[in-house]
PQR file of N, CA, C, O and H, with PARSE charges and radii, in Angstrom:
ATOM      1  N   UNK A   1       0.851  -1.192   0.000 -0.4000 1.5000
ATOM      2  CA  UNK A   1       0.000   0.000   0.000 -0.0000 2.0000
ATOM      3  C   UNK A   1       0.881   1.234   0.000  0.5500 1.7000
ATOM      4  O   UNK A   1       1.501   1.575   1.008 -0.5500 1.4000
ATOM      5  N   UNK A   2       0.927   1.892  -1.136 -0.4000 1.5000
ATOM      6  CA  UNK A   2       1.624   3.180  -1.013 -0.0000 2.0000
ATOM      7  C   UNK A   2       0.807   4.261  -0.315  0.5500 1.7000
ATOM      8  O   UNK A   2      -0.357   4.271  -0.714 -0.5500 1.4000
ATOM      9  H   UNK A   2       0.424   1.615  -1.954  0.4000 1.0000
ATOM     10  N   UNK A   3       1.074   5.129   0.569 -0.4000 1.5000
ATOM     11  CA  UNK A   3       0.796   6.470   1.590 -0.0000 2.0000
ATOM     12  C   UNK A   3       0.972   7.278   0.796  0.5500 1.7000
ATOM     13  O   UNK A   3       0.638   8.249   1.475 -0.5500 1.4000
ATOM     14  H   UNK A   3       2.020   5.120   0.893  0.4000 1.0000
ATOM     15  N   UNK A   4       1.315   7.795  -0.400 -0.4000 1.5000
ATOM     16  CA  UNK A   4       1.868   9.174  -0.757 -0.0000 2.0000
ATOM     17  C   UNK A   4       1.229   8.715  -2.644  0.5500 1.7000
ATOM     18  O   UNK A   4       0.638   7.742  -3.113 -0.5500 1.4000
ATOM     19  H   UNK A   4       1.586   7.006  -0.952  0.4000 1.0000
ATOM     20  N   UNK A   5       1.673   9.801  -3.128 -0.4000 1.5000
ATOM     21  CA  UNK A   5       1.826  10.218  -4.404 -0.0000 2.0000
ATOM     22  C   UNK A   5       2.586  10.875  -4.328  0.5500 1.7000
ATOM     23  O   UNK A   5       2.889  11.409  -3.262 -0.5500 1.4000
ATOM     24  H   UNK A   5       2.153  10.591  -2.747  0.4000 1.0000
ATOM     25  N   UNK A   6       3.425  11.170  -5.889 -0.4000 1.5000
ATOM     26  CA  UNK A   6       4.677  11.584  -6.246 -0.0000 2.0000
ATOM     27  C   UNK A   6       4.570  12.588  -7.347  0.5500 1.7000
ATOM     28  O   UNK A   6       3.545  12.364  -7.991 -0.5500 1.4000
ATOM     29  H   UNK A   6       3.178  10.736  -6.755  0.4000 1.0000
ATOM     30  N   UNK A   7       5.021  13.274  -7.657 -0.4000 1.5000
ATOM     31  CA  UNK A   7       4.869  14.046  -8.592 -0.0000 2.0000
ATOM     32  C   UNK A   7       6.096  14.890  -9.134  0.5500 1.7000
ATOM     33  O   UNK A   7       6.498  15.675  -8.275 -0.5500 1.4000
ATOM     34  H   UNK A   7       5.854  13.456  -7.134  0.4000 1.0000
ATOM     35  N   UNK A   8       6.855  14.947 -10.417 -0.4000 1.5000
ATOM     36  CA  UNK A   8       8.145  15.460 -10.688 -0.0000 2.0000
ATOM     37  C   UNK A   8       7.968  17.115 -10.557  0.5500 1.7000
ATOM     38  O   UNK A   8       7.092  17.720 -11.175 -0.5500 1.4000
ATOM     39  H   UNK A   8       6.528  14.310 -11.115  0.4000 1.0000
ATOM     40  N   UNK A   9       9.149  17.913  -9.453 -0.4000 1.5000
ATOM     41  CA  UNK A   9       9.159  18.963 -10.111 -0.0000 2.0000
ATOM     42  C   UNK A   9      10.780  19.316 -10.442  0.5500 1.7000
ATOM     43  O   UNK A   9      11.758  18.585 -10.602 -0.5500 1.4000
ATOM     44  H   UNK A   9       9.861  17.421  -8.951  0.4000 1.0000
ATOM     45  N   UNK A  10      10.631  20.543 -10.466 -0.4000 1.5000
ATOM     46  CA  UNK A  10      12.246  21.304 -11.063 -0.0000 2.0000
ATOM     47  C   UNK A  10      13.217  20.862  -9.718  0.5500 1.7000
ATOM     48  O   UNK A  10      12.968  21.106  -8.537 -0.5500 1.4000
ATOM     49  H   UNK A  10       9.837  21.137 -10.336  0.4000 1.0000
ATOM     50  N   UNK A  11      14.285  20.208 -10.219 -0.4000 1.5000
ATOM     51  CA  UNK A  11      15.180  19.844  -9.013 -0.0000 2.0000
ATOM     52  C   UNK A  11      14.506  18.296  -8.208  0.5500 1.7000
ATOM     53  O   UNK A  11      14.881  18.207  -7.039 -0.5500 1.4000
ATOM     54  H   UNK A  11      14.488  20.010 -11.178  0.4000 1.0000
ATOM     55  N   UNK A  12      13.839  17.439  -8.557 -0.4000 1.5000
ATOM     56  CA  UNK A  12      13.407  16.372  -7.728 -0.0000 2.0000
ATOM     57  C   UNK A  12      12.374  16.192  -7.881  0.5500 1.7000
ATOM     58  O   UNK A  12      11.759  16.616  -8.860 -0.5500 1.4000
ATOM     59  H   UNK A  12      13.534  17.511  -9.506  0.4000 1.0000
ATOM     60  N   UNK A  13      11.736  15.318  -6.699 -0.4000 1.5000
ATOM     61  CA  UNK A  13      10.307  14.922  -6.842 -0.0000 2.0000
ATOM     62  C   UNK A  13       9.369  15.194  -5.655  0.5500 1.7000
ATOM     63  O   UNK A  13       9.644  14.705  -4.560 -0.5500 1.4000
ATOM     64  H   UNK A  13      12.236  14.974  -5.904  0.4000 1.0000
ATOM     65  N   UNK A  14       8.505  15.792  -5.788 -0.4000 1.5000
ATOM     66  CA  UNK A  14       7.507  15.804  -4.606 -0.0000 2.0000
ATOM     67  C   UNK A  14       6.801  14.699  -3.861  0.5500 1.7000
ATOM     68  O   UNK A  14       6.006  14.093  -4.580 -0.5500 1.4000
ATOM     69  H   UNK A  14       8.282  16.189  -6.678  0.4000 1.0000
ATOM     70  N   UNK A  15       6.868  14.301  -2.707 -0.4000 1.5000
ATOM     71  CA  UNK A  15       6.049  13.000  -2.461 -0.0000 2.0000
ATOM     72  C   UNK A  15       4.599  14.275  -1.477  0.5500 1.7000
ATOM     73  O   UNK A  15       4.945  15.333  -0.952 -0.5500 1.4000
ATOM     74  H   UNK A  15       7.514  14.793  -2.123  0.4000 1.0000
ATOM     75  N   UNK A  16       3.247  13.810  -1.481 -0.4000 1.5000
ATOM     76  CA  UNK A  16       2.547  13.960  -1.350 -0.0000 2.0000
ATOM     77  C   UNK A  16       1.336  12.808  -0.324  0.5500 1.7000
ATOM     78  O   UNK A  16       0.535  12.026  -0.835 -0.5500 1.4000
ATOM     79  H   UNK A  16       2.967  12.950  -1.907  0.4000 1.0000
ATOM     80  N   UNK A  17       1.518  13.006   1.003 -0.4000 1.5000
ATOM     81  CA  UNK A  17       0.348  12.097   1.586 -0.0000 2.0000
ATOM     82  C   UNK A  17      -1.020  11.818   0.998  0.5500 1.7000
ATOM     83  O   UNK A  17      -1.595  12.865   0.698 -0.5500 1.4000
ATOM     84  H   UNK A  17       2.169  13.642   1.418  0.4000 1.0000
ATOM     85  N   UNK A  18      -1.840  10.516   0.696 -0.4000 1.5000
ATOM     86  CA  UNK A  18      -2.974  10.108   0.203 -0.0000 2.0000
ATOM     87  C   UNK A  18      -4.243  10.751   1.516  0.5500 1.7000
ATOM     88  O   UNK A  18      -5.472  10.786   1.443 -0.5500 1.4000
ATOM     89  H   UNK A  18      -1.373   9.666   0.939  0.4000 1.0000
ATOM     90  N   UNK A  19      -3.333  11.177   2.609 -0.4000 1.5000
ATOM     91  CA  UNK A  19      -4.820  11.383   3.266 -0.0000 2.0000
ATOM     92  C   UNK A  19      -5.055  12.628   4.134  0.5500 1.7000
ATOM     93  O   UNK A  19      -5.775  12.827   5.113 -0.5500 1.4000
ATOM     94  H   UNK A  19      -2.335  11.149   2.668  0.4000 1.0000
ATOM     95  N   UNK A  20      -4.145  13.450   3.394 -0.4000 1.5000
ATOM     96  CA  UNK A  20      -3.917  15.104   3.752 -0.0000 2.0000
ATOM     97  C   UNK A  20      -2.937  15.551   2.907  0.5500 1.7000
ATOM     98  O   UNK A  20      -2.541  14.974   1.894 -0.5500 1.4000
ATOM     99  H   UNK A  20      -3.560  13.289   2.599  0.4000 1.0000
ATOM    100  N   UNK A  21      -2.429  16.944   3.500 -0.4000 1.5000
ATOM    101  CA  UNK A  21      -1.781  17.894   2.089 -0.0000 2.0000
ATOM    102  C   UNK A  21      -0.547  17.465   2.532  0.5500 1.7000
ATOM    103  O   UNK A  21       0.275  17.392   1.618 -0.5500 1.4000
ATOM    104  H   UNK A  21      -2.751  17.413   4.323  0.4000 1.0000
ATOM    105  N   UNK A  22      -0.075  17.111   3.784 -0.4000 1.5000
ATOM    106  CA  UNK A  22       1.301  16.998   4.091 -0.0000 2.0000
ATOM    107  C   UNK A  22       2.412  16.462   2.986  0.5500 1.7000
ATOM    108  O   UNK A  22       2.280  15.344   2.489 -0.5500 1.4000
ATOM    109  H   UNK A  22      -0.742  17.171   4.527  0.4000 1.0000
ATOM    110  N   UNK A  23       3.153  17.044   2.748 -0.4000 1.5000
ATOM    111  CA  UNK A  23       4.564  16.887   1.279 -0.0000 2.0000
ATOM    112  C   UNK A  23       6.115  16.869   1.997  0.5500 1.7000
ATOM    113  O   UNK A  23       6.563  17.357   3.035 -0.5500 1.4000
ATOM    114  H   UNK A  23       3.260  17.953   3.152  0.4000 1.0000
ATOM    115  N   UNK A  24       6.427  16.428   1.406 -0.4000 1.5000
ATOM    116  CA  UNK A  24       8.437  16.341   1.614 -0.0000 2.0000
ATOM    117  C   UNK A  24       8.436  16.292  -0.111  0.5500 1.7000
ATOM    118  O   UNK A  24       7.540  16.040  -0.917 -0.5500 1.4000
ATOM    119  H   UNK A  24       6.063  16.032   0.563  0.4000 1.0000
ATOM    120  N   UNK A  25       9.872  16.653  -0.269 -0.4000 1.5000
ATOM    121  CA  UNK A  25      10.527  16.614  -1.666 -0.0000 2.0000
ATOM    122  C   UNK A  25      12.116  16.039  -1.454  0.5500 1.7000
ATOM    123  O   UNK A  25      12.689  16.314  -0.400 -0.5500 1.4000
ATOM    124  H   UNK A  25      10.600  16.857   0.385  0.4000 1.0000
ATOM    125  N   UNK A  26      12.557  15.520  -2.124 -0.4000 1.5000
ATOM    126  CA  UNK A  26      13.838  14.565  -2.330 -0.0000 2.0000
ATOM    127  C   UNK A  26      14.906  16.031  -1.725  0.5500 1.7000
ATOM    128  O   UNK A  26      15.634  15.799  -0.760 -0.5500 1.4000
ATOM    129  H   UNK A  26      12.090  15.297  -2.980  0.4000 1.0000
ATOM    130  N   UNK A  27      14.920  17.162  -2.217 -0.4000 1.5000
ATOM    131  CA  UNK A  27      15.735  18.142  -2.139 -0.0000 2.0000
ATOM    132  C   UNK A  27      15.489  18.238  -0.518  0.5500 1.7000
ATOM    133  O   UNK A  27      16.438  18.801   0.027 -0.5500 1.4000
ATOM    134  H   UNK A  27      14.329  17.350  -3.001  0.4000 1.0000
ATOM    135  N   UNK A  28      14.786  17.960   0.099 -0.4000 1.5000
ATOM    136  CA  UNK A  28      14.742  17.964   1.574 -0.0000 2.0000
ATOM    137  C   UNK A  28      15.627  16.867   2.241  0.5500 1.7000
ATOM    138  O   UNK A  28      15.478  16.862   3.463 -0.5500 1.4000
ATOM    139  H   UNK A  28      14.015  17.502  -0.344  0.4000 1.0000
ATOM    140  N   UNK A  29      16.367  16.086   1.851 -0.4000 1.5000
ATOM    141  CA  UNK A  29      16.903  14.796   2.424 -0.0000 2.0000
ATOM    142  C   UNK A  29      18.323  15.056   1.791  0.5500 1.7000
ATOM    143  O   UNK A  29      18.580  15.521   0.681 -0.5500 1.4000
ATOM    144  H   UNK A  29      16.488  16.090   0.858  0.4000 1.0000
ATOM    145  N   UNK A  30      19.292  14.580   2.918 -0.4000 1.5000
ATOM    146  CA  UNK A  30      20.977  14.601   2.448 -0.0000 2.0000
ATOM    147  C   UNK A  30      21.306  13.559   1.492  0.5500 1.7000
ATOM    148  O   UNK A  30      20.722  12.476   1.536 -0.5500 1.4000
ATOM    149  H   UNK A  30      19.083  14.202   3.820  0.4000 1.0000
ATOM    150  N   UNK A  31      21.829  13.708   0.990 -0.4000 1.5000
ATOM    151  CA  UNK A  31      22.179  12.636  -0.803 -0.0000 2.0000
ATOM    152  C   UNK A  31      23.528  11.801   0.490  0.5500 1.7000
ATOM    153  O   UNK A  31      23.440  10.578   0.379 -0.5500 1.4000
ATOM    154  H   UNK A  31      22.303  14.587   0.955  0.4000 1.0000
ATOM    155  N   UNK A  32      24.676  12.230   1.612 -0.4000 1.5000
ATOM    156  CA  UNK A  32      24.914  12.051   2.262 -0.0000 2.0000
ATOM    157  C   UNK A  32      24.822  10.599   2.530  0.5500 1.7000
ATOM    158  O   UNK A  32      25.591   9.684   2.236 -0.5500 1.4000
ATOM    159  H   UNK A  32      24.748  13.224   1.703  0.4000 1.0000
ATOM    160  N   UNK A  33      23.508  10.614   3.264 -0.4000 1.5000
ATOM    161  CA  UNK A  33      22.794   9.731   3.820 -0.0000 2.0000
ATOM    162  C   UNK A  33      21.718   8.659   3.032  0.5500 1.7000
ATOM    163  O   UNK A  33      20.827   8.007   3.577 -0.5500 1.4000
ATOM    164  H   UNK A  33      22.884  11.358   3.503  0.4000 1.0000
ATOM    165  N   UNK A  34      22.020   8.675   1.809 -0.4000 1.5000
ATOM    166  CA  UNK A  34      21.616   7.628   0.940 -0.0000 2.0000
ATOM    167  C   UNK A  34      20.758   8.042   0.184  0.5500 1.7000
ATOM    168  O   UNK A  34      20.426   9.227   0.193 -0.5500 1.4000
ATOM    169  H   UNK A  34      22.743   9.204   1.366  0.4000 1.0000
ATOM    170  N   UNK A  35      20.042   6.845  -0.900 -0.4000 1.5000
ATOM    171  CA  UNK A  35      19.204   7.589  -1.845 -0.0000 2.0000
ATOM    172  C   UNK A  35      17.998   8.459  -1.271  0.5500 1.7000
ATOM    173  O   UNK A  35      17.314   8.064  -0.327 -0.5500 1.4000
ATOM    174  H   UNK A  35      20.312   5.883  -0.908  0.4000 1.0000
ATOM    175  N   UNK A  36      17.722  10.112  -2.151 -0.4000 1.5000
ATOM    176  CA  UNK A  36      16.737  10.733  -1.385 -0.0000 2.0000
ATOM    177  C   UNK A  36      15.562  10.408  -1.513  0.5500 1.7000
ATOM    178  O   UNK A  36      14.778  10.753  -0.629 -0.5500 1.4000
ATOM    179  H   UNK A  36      18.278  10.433  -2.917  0.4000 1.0000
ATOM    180  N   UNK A  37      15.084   9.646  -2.652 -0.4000 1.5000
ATOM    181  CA  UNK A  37      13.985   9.133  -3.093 -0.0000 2.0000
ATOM    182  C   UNK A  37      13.547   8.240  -1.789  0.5500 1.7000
ATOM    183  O   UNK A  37      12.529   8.300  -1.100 -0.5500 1.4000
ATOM    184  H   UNK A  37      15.721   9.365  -3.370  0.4000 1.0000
ATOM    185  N   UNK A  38      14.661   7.415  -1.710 -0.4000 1.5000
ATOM    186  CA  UNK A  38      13.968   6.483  -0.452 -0.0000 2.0000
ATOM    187  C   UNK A  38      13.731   6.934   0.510  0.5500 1.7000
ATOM    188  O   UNK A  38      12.672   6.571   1.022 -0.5500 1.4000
ATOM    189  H   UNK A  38      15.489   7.366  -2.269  0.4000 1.0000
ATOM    190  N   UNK A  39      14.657   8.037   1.315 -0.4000 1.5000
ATOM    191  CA  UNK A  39      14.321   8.636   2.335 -0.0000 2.0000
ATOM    192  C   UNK A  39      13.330   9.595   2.582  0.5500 1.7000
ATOM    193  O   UNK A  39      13.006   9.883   3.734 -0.5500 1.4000
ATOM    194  H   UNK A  39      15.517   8.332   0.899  0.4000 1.0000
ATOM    195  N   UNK A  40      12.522  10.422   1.008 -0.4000 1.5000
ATOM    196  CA  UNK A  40      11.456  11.153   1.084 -0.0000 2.0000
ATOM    197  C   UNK A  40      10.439   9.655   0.987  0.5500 1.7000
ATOM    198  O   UNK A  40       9.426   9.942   1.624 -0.5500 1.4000
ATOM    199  H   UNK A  40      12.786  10.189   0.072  0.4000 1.0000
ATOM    200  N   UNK A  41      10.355   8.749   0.655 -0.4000 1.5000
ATOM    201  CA  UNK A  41       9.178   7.781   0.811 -0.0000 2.0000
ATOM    202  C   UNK A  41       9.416   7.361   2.216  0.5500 1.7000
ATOM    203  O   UNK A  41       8.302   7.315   2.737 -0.5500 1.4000
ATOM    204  H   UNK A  41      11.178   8.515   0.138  0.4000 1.0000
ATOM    205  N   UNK A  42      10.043   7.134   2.814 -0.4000 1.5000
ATOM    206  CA  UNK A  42      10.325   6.512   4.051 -0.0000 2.0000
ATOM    207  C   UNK A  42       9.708   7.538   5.027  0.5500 1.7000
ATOM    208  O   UNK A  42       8.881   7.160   5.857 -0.5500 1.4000
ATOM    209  H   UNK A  42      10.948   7.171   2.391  0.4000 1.0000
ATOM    210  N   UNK A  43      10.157   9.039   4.930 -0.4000 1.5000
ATOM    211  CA  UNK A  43       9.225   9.686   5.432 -0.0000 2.0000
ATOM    212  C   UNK A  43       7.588  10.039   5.476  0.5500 1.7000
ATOM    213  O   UNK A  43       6.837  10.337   6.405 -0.5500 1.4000
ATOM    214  H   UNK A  43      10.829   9.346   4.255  0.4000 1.0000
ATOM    215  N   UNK A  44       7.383   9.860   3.990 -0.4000 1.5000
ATOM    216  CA  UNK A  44       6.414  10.132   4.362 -0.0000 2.0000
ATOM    217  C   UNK A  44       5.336   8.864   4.396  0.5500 1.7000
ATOM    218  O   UNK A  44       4.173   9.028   4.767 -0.5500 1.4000
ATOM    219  H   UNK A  44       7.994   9.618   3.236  0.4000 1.0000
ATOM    220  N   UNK A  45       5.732   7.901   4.071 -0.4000 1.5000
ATOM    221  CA  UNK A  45       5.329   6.614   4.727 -0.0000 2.0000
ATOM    222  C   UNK A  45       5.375   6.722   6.607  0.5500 1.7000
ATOM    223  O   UNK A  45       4.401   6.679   7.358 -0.5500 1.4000
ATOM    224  H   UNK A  45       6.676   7.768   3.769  0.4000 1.0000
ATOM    225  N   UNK A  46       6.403   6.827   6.871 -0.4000 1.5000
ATOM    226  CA  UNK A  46       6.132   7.149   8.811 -0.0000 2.0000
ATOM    227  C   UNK A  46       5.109   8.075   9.247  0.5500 1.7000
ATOM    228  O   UNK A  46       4.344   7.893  10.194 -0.5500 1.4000
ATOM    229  H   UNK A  46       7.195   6.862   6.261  0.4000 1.0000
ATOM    230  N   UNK A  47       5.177   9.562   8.117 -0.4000 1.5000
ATOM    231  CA  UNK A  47       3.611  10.102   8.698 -0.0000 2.0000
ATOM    232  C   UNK A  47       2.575   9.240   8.304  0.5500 1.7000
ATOM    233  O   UNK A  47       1.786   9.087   9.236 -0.5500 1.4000
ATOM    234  H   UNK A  47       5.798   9.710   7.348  0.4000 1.0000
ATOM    235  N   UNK A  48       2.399   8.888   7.736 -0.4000 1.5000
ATOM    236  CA  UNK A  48       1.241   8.148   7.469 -0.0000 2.0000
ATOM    237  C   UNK A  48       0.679   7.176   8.323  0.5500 1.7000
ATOM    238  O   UNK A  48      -0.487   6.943   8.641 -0.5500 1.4000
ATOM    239  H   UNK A  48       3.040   9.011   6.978  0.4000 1.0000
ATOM    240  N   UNK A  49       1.954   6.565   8.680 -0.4000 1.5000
ATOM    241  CA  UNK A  49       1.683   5.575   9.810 -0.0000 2.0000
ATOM    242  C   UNK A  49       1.525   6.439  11.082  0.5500 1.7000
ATOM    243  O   UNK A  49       0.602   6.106  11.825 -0.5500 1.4000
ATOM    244  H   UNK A  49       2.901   6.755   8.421  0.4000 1.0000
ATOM    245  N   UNK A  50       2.240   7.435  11.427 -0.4000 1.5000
ATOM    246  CA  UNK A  50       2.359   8.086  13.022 -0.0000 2.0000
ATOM    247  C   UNK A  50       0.717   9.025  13.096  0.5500 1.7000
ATOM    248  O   UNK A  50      -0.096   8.854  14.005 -0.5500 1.4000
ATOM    249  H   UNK A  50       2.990   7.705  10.824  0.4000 1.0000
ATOM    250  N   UNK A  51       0.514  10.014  11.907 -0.4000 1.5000
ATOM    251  CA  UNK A  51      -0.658  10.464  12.114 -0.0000 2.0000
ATOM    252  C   UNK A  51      -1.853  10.257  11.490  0.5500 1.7000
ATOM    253  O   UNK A  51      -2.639  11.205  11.486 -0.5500 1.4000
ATOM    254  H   UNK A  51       1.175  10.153  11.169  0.4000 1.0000
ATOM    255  N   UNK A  52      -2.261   8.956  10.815 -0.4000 1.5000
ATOM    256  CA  UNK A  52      -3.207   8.035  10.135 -0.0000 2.0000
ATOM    257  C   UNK A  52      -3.445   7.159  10.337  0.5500 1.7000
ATOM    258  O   UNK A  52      -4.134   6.508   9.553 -0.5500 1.4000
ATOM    259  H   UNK A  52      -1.623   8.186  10.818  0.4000 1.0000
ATOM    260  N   UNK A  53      -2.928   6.566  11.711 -0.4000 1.5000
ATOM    261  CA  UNK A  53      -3.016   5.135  11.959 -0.0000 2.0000
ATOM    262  C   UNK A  53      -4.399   4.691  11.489  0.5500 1.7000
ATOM    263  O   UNK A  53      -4.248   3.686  10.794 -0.5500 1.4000
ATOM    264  H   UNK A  53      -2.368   7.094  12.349  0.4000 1.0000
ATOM    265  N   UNK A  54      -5.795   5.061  11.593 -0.4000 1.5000
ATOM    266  CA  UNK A  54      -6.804   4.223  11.476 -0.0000 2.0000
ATOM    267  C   UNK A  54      -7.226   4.245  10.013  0.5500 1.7000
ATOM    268  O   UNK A  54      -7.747   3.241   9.527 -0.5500 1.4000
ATOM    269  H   UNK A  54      -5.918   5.877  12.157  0.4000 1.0000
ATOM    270  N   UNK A  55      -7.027   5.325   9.300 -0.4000 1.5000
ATOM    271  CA  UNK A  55      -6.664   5.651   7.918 -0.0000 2.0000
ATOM    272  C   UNK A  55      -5.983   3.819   7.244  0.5500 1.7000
ATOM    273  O   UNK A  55      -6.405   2.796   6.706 -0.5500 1.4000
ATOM    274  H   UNK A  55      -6.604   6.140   9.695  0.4000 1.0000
ATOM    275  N   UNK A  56      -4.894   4.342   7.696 -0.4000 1.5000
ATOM    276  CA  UNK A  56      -3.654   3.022   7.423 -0.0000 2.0000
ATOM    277  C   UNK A  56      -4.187   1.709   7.618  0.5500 1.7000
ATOM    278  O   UNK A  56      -4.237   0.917   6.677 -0.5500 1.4000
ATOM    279  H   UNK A  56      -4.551   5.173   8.133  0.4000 1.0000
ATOM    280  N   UNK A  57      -4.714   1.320   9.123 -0.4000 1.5000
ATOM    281  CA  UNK A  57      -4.869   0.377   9.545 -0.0000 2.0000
ATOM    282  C   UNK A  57      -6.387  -0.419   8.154  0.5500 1.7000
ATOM    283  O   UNK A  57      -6.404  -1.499   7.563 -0.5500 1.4000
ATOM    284  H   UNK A  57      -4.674   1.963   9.888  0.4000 1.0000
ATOM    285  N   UNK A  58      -7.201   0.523   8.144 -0.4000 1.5000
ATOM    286  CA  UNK A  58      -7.974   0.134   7.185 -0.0000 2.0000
ATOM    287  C   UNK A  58      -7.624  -0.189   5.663  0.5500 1.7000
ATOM    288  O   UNK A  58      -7.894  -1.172   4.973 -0.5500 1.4000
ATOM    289  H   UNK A  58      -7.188   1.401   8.624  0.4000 1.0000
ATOM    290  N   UNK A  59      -7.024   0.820   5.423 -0.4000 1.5000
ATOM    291  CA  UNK A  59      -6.487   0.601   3.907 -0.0000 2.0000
ATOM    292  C   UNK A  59      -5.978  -0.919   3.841  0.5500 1.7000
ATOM    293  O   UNK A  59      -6.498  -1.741   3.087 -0.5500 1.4000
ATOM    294  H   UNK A  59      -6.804   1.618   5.984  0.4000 1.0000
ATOM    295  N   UNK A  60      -4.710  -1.270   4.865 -0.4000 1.5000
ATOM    296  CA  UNK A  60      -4.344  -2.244   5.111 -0.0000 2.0000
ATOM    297  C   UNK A  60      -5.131  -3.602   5.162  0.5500 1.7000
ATOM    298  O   UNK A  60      -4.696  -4.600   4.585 -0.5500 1.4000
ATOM    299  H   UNK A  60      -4.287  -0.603   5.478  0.4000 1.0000
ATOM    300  N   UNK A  61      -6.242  -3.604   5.836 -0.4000 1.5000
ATOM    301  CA  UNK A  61      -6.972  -4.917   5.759 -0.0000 2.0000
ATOM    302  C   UNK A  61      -7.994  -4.682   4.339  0.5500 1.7000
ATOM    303  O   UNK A  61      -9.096  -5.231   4.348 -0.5500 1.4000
ATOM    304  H   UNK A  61      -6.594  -2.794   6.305  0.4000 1.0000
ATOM    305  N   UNK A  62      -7.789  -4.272   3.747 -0.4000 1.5000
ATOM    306  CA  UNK A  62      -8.385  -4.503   2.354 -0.0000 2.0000
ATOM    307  C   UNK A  62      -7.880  -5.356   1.599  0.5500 1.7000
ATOM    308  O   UNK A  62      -7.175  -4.787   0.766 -0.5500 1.4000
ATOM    309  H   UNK A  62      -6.894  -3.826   3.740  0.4000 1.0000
ATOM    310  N   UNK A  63      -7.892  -6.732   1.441 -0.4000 1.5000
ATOM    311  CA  UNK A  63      -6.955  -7.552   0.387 -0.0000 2.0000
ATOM    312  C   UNK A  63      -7.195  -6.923  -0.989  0.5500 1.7000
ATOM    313  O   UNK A  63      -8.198  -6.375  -1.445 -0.5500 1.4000
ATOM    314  H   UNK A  63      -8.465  -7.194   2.118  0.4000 1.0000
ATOM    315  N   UNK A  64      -6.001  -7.155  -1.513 -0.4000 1.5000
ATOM    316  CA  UNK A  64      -5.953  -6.487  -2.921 -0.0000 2.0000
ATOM    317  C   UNK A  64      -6.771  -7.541  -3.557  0.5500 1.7000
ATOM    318  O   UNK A  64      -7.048  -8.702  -3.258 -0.5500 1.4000
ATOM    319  H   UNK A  64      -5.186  -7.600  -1.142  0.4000 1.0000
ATOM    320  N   UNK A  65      -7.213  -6.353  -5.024 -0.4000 1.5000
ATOM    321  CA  UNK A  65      -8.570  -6.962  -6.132 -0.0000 2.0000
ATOM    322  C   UNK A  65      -9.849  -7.605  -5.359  0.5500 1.7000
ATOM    323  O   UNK A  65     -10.682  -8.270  -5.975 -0.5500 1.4000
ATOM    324  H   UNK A  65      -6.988  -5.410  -5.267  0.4000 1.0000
ATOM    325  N   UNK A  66      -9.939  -7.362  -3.995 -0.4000 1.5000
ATOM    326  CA  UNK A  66     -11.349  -7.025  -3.389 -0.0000 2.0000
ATOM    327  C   UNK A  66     -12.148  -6.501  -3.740  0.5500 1.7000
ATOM    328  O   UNK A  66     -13.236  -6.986  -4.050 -0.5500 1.4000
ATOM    329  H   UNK A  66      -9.262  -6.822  -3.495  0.4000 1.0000
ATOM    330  N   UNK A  67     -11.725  -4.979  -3.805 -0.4000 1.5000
ATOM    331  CA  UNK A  67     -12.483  -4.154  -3.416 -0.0000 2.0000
ATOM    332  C   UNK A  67     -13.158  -3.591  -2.660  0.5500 1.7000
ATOM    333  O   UNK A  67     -14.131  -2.861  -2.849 -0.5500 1.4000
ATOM    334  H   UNK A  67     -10.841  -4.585  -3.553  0.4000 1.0000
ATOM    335  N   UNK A  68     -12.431  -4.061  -1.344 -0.4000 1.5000
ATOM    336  CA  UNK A  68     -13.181  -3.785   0.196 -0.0000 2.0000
ATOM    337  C   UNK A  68     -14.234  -4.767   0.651  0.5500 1.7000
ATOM    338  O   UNK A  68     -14.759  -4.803   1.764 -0.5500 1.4000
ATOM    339  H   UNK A  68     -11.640  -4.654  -1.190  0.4000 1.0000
ATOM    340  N   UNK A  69     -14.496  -5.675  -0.535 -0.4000 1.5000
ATOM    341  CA  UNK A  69     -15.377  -7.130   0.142 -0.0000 2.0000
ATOM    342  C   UNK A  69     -14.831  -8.486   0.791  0.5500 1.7000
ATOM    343  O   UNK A  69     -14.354  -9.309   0.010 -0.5500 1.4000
ATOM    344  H   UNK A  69     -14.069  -5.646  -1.439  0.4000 1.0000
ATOM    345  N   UNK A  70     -14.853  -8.691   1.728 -0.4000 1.5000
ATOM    346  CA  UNK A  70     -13.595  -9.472   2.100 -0.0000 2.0000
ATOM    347  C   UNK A  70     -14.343 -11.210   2.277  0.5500 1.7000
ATOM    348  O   UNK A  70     -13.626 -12.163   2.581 -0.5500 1.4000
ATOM    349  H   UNK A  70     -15.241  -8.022   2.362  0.4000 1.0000
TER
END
């Protein structure tokens, strides 16, 4: 289950939460400290989990090609 959407802009990529406006962009993360791509998904995968838990928790028990009928 991906948390975010992505979207290219000038200089990197925007990641975007599925269940509010909250954003990080790759240019926010040290190249340093490994790829930024992963570390802007990694972030904003943790909000998702830290302030969506029931959001998350649901999405989650949806088996895929359901459709929410289980």
């Amino acid at each position: 289950m991906r948390y975010y959407t992505t979207k290219p802009m000038t200089g990197g990529v925007l990641f975007k939460c599925v269940y509010c406006e909250h954003t990080v962009t790759t240019p926010d993360f040290d190249e340093a400290k490994g790829n930024r791509r992963t570390q802007a998904a990694a972030a904003i995968h943790q909000h998702a989990k830290e302030l969506h838990a029931n959001q998350v928790r649901a999405a989650e028990s949806i088996k895929p090609g359901c459709y929410g009928v289980v």
